[in-house]
N, C-alpha and C positions, 0 to 999 in steps of 0.2 A: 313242359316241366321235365326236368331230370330224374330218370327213376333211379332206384337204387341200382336196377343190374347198369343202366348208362355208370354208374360212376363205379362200379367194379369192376366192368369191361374196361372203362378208363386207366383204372389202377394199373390192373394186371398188364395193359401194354406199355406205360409206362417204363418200365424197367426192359423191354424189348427194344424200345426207340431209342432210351441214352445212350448206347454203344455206337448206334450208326449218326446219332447227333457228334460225337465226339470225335470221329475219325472220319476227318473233312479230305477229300480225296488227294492225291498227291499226285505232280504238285500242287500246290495254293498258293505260293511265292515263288519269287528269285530262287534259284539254284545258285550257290557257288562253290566254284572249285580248286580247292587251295593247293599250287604251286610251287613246292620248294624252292624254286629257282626263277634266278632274274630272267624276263624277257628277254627272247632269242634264243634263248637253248633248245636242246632239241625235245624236252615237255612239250615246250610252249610249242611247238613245229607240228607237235603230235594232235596234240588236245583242241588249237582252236580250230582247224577246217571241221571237226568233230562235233563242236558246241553249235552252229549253224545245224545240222539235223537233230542233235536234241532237240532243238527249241522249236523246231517244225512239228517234230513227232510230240511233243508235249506240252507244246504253247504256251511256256512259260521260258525267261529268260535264265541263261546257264551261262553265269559271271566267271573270269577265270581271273583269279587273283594270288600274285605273285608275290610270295613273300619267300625271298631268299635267308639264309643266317645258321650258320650252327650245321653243317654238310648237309642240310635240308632236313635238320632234325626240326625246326622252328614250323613250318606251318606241317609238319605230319605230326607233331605232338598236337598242334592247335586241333586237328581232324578229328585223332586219338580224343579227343575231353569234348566234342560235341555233339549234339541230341544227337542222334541215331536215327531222325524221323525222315532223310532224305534229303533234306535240303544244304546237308554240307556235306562234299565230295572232295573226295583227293588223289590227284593224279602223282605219283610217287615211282619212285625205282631203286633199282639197287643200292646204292650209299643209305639214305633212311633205314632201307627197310632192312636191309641184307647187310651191309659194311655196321652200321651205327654202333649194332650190339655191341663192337670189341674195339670201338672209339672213347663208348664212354662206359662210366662205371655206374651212374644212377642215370641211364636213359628216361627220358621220362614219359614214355610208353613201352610196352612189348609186343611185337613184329606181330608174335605168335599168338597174342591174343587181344589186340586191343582193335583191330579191322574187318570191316566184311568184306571179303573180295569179290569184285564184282566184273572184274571184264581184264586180259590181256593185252596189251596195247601195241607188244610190236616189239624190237628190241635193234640198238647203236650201234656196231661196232665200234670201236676207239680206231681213231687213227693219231698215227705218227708223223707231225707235218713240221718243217720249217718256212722263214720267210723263202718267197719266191726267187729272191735273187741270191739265197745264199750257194756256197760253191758245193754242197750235199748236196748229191742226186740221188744215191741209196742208202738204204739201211748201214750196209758197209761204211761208207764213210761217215756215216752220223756214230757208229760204234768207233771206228779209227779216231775221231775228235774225239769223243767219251773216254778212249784209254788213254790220253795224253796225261792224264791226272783226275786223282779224285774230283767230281765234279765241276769238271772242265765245260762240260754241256750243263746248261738248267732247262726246266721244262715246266713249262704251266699247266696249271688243270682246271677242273670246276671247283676244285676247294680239298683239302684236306681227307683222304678217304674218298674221294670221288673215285669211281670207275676207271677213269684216267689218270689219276695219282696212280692206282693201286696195279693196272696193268705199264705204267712206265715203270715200277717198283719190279713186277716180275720180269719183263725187258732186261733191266739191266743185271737181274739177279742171273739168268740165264745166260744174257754177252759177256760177264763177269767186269760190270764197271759199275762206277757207282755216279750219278749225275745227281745235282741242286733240284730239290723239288721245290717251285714258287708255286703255292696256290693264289686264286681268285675267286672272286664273287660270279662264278658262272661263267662259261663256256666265249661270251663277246668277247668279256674281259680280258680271256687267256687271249685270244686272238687279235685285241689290238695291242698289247701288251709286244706280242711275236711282230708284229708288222711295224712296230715303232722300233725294234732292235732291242727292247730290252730283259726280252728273253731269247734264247737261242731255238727253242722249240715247243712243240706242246704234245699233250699226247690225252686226246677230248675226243668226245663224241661225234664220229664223218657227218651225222645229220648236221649239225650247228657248222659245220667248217665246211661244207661240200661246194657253196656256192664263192666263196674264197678261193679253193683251190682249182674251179673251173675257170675263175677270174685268173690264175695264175698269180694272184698276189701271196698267195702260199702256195708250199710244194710240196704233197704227201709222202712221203715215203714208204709206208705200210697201213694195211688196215690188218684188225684184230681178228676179225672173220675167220671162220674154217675157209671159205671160200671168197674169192672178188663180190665187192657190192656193184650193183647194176649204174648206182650213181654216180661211180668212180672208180669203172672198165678198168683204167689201163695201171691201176694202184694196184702194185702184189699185195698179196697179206704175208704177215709174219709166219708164216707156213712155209711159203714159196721163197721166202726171204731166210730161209733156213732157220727158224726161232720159233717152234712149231710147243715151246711150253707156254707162249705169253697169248694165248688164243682164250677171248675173253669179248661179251656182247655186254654193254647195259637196258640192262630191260625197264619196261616202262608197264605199270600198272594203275589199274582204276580203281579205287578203295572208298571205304565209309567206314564213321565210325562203327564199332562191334556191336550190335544188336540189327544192324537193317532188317529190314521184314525182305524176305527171301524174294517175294516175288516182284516186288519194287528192284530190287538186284536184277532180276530175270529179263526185267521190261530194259534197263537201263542199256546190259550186255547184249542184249538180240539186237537195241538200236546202234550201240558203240560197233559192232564185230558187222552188220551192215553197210554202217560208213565206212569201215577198215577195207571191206570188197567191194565198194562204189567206185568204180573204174578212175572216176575224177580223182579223188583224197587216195586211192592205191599210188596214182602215179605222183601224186605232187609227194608221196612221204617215200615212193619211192626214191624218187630223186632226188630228196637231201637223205639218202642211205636208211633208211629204217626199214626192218624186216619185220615180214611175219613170223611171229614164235605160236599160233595158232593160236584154236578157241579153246581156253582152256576153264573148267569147271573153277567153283570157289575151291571145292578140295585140291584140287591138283593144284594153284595157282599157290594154295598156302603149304603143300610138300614143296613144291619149288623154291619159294623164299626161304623156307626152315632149311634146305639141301646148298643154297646159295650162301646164306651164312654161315654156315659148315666148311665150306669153298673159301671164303675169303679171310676169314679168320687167320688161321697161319699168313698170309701174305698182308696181311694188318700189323701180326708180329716183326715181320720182316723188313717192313717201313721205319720201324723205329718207334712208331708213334705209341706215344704213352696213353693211357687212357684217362679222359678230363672226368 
């Protein structure tokens, strides 16, 4: 028989057990992680040897899902508007998060408040390439074609405000010419685009173009780097190449929506910056060009983008580009 104190002890635990009935561990499904950009870029280069130790270290599957549109404002808005519980992540970089602001006039999120940063990914230099068999072998003569006439050279990028628009924009602001900017639907595009002739060059991220250029089906001409990338020795940078103002990396970061529970971030970053030093995924991101930009805190990681969009704003004005 039930006494009275059974069903007050009852009571009273009752409201002790609903909290940990409701917060079923995480995770408890699918992970996915939203993509701005088309497959091959150098996101996609970064994030999937990365999703294989997720899925070890947390036994559950981490989906990478690529939705390119809008300079990759389309699936980092999608990020921005989802639960916060973990299970939607977004692997993001400069153009969203840093360029966007001064693209558009109703972004429909804010850099500065609307993510939880959770891990540093590494960061691109841009390079400078044409087709392999074109008669440029350096920077000089791609600037000599350049002055023949106002955009005499055109140049493809990842899209509108991509890292590589905006560093071929200070290029030529600094050789004093002005070249066609064709954007694309991500980094393939610009480069079969160059390889079929019907642009004269591109100016994208060395990861996405590295293994091209060691094919010699393209020919680099500078990387954006302070210094040469490991993956692409014998390419000067824009330094060396005397154009030491167009020195510019795209960085690549790990995000959630804004409220994540801090220590779900904690577990995510120890596992992501792990992989990043696991000798195997060090060398394979080594050699399509992606650097370490270190481990950096949520606070640091969000001074950084708030100090990047500070950075690129003037040379968004200087593009021309109007804001949609």
């Amino acid at each position: 028989m039930t006494t009275r104190r059974q069903i007050l002890a009852t009571a009273l635990m009752a409201p002790l057990a609903a909290p940990a009935l409701a917060q079923a561990p995480w995770p408890n499904r699918p992970v996915r992680i939203l993509n701005p950009y088309a497959p091959g870029g150098t996101s996609d280069l970064i994030i999937r040897p990365l999703t294989d130790r997720l899925e070890r270290a947390f036994g559950r599957p981490f989906v990478v899902e690529n939705k390119p549109g809008a300079g990759g404002t389309v699936a980092t808005a999608e990020a921005a508007r989802a639960v916060a519980d973990g299970h939607t992540l977004l692997v993001s970089n400069t153009g969203p998060l840093a360029v966007a602001p001064s693209l558009f006039r109703s972004l429909a999120y804010d850099p500065n408040r609307a993510f939880s940063w959770i891990s540093m990914l590494g960061g691109a230099p841009i390079v400078c390439a044409v087709k392999g068999d074109s008669p440029m072998a350096t920077l000089a003569d791609y600037k000599a074609m350049a002055a023949r006439a106002p955009e005499a050279v055109s140049f493809g990028s990842s899209g509108v405000g991509s890292v590589g628009h905006l560093t071929g924009v200070m290029w030529g602001m600094e050789a004093g010419v002005r070249m066609l900017h064709v954007p694309f639907r991500g980094a393939a595009e610009a480069q079969q685009n160059v390889l079929g002739g019907n642009t004269t060059s591109l100016w994208d991220t060395s990861g996405a173009n590295a293994a091209a250029i060691r094919a010699g089906t393209l020919k680099a001409l500078a990387v954006s780097s302070p210094e040469r990338v490991s993956a692409l020795p014998a390419v000067p940078t824009l330094v060396q190449a005397g154009f030491p103002g167009s020195v510019s990396t795209n960085w690549f970061v790990m995000a959630a929506p804004a409220g994540l529970d801090p220590a779900i971030a904690a577990r995510l970053n120890t596992e992501l910056q792990a992989g990043l030093a696991d000798a195997a995924i060090k060398a394979r991101l080594e050699s399509v060009g992606v650097v370490s930009l270190g481990d950096l805190s949520p606070e640091r990681i969000g001074a950084f983008v708030a100090a990047e969009a500070t950075r690129w704003a003037p040379v968004v004005r200087a593009a021309g580009v109007e804001p949609s």
